[in-house]
C-alpha positions as CSV (number, residue, x, y, z in Angstrom):
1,X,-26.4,-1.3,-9.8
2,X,-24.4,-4.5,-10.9
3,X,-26.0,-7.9,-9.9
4,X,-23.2,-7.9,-7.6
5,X,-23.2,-5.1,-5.9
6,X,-26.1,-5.9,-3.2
7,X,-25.0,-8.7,-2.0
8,X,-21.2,-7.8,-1.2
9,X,-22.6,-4.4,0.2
10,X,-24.4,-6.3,2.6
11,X,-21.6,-8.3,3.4
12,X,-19.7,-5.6,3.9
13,X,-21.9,-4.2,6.6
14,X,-21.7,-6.9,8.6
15,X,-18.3,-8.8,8.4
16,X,-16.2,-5.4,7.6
17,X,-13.1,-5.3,10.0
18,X,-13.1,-1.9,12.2
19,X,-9.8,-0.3,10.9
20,X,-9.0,3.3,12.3
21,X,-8.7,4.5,8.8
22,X,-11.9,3.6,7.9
23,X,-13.7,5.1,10.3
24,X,-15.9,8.6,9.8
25,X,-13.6,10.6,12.0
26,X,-10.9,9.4,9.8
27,X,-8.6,12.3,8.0
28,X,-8.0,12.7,4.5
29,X,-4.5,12.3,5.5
30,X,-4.8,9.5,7.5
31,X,-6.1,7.6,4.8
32,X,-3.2,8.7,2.4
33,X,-0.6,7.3,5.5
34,X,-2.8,4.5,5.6
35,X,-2.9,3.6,1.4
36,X,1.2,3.9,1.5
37,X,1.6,1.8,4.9
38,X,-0.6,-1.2,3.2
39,X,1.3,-1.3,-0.2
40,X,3.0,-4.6,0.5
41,X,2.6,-5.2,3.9
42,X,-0.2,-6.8,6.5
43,X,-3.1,-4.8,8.3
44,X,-1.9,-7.0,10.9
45,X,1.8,-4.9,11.1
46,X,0.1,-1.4,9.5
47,X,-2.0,-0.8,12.3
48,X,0.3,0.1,14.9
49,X,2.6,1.7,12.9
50,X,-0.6,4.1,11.5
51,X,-1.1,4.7,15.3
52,X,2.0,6.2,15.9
53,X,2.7,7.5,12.9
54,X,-0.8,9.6,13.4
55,X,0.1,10.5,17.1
56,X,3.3,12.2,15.7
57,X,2.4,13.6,12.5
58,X,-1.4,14.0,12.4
59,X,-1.1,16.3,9.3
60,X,0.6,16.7,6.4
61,X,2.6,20.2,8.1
62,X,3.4,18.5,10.8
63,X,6.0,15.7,8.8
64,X,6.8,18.3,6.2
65,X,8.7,20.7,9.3
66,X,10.9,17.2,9.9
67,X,13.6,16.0,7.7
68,X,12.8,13.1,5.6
69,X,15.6,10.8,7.7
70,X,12.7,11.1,10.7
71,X,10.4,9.5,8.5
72,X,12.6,7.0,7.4
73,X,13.6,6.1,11.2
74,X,9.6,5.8,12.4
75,X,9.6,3.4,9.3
76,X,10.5,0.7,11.4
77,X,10.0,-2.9,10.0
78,X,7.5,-1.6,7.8
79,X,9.6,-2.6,4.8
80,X,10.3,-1.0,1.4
81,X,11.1,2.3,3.1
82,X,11.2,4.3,0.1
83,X,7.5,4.8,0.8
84,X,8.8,7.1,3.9
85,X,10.5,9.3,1.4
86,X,7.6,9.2,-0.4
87,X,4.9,10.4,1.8
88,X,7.3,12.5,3.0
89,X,7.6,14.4,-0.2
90,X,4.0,14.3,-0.7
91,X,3.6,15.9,2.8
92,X,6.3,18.7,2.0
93,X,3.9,18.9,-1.8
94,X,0.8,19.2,-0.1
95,X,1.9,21.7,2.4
96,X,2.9,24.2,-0.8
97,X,0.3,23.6,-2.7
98,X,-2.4,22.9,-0.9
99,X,-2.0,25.2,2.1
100,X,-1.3,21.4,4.3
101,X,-5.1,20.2,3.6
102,X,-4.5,17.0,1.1
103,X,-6.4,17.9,-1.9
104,X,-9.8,16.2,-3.0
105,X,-9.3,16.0,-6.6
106,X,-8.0,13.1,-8.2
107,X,-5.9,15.2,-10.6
108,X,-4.3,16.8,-8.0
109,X,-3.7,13.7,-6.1
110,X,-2.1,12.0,-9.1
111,X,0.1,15.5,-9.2
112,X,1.8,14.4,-5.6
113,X,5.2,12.9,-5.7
114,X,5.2,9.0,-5.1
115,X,1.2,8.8,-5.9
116,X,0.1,6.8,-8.7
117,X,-3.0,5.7,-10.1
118,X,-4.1,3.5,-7.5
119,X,-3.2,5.3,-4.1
120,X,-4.7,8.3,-6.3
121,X,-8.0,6.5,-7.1
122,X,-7.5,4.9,-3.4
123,X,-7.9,8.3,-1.4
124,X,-10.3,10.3,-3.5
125,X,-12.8,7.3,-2.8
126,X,-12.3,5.9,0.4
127,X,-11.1,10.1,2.0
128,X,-13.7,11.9,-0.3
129,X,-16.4,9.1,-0.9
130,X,-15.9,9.5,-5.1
131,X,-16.7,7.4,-7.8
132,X,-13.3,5.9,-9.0
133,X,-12.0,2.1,-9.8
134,X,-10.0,0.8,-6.9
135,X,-8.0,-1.7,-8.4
136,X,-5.6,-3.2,-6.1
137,X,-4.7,-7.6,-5.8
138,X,-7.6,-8.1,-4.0
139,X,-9.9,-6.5,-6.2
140,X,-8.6,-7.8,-9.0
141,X,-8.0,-11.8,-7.8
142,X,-11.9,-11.4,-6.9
143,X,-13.4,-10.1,-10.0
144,X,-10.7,-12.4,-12.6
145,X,-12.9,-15.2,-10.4
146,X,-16.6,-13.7,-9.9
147,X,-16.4,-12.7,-13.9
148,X,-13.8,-13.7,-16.1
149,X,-13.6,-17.4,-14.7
150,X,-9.7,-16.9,-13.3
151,X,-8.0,-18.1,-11.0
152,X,-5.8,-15.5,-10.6
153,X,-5.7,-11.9,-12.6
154,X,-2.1,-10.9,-14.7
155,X,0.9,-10.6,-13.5
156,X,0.6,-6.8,-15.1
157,X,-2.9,-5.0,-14.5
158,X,-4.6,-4.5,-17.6
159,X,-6.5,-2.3,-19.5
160,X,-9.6,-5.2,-19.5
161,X,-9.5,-5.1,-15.9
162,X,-9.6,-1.0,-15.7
163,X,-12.9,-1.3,-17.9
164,X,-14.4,-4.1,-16.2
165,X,-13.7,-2.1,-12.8
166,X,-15.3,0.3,-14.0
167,X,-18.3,-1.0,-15.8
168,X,-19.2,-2.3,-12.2
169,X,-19.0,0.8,-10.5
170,X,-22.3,2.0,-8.7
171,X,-23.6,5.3,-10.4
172,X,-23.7,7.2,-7.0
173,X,-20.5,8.1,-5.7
174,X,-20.6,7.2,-2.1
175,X,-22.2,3.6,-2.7
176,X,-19.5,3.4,-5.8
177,X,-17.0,4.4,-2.6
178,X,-18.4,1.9,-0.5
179,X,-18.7,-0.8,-2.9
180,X,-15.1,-0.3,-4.1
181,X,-13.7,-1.0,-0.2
182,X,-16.1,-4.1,0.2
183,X,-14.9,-5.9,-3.0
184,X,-11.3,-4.9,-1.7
185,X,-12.5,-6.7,1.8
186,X,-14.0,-9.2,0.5
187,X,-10.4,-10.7,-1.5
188,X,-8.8,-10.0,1.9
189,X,-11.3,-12.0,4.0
190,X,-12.8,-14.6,1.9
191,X,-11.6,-15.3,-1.7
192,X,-8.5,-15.2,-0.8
193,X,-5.4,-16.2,-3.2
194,X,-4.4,-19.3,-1.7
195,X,-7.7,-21.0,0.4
196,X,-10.7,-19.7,-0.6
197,X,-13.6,-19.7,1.8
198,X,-16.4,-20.1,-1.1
199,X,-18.9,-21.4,0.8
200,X,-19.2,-17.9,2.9
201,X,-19.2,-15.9,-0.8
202,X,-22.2,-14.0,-0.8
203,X,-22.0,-13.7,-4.4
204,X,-21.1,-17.8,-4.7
205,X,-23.9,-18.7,-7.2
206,X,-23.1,-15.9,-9.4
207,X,-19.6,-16.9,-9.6
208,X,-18.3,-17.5,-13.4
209,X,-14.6,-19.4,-11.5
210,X,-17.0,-21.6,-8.9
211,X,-19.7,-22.3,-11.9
212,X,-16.5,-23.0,-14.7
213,X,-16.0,-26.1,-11.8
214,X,-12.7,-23.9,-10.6
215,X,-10.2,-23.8,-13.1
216,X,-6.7,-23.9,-11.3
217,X,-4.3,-20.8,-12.9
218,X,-2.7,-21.7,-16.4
219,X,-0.2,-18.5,-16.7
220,X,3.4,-18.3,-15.5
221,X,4.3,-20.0,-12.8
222,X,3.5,-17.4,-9.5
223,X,6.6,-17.5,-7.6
224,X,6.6,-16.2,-3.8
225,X,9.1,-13.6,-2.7
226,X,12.4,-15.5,-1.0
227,X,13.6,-13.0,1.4
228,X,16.6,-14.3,3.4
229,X,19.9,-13.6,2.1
230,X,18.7,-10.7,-0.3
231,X,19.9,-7.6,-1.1
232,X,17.2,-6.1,0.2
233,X,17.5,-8.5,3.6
234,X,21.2,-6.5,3.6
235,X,19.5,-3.4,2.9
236,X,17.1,-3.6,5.7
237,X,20.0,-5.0,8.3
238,X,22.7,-1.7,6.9
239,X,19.4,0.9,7.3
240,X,18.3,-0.7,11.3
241,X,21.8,0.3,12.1
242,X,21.3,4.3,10.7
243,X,17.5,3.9,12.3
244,X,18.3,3.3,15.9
245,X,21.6,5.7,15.8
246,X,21.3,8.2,17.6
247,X,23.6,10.5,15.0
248,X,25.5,9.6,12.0
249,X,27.2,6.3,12.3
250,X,30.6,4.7,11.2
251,X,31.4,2.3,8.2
252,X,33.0,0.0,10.7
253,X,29.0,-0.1,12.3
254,X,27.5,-1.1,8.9
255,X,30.0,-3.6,8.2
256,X,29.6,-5.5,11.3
257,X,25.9,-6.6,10.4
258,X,26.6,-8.4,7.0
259,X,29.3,-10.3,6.5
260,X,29.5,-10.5,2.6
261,X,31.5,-7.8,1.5
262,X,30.5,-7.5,-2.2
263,X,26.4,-8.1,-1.3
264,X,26.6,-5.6,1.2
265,X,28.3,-2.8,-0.5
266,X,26.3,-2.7,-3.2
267,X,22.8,-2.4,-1.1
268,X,24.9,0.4,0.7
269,X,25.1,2.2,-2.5
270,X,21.5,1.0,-3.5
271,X,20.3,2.9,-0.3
272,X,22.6,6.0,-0.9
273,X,21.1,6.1,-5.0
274,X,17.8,5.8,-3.1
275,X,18.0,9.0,-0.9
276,X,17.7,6.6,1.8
277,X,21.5,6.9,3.1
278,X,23.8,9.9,3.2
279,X,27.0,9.6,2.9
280,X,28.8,12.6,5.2
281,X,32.8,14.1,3.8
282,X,34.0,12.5,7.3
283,X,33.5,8.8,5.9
284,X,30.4,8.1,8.5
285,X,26.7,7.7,6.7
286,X,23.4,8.9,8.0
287,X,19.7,9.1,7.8
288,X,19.3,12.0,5.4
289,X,18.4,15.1,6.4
């Protein structure tokens, strides 16, 4: 194994937080729910959303026999609700393909609508213990620091940090499973973007970023996401409406909750080019069906 590995293994084992989805009773498809759910959004506001999500669909069949608008709805706050349609699809994919059992091969995975290389390589380790580079920010903000002496990694993932990823990768697949998850927990945890805890590192004095005295970031200036007065703070005000109707809803109802007309006509037809919206021959809009 890599120098590395042992000491974030053990780490792992004993400061690893106890997520649902992560646990051994854990389903392949709970896991695929869960790798969607945490694209851009907290543990923190994933978790209870995963709960009920689970309690109403606890397999793929089960959201394939709704329409895709029910999926949107129990979307909530999650944000970026496209991924609804998503697993959705993938749901309604694995049910014809894969007689409703998510499928263990990474090829396959890669084959579902909305999955790409990371969810792919995401689920056929941490569902199917398989040897695979998890690449996702935390993974990649801790090894630009523990070997390439960065701050942060690019803006774009690159074809460097593919390799690297997988020129650390345990030779047996569980521990390669394992060890992908606890490099993932360890950016979330302890080197963390903005305060890093170094001094609880367990890998510290093999740090290239700590021994090049801490380099701060040289690249393009990293701008956070501004939120209020978006299109997509529009988007997500025009879709609560369709969410907590209990049928298909006027324009007059959509109008009401932003007051810019041009803004919030075109994230209404953003939503509708999304599949998100449907607009019905009677002039009202729903959830689609």
């Amino acid at each position: 194994m890599n120098r590395f590995a042992e000491p974030i293994l053990d780490w792992y084992a004993e400061h690893a937080r106890d997520l649902p989805w992560r646990r051994p009773e854990a389903t392949p498809w709970g896991v695929l729910v869960s790798e969607i759910m945490l694209q851009q959004t907290p543990v923190v506001r994933v978790l209870p959303a995963w709960e009920r999500w689970l309690e109403r669909w606890p397999t793929p069949a089960a959201l394939a026999a709704e329409p895709s608008g029910e999926a949107v709805r129990a979307w909530d706050r999650l944000g970026y609700p496209r991924r609804a349609l998503r697993l959705h699809a993938s749901a309604c994919a694995i049910v014809e393909r894969h007689d409703g059992e998510v499928p263990s091969s990474h090829a396959a995975l890669l084959e579902l609508p909305g999955i790409g290389a990371y969810t792919a390589a995401a689920v056929a380790s941490f569902a199917f213990r398989q040897r695979h580079a998890v690449l996702d920010t935390n993974v990649r903000r801790v090894l630009a620091r523990l070997v390439s002496a960065e701050e942060y990694p690019p803006r774009s993932q690159t074809v460097g940090e593919v390799t690297l990823a997988e020129s650390l990768l345990p030779l047996d697949p569980p521990t390669a499973a394992t060890w992908s998850v606890a490099v993932m927990e360890l950016g979330a945890l302890v080197c963390t973007a903005r305060a890093p805890r170094c001094v609880d590192c367990p890998v510290l004095a093999g740090c290239a970023w700590q021994a090049a005295g801490r380099p701060a970031y040289a690249g393009p200036a990293r701008r956070g996401q501004r939120y209020a007065g978006t299109d997509r703070q529009c988007r997500g005000r025009l879709l609560a409406v369709l969410r907590h109707a209990d049928g298909p809803v006027e324009k007059a109802a959509l109008d009401v909750v932003w007051s810019e007309p041009v803004q919030r006509e075109r994230a209404l037809d953003a939503l509708i080019a999304d599949g998100l919206v449907d607009p019905l021959d009677d002039g009202r809009y729903a959830l689609p069906s």
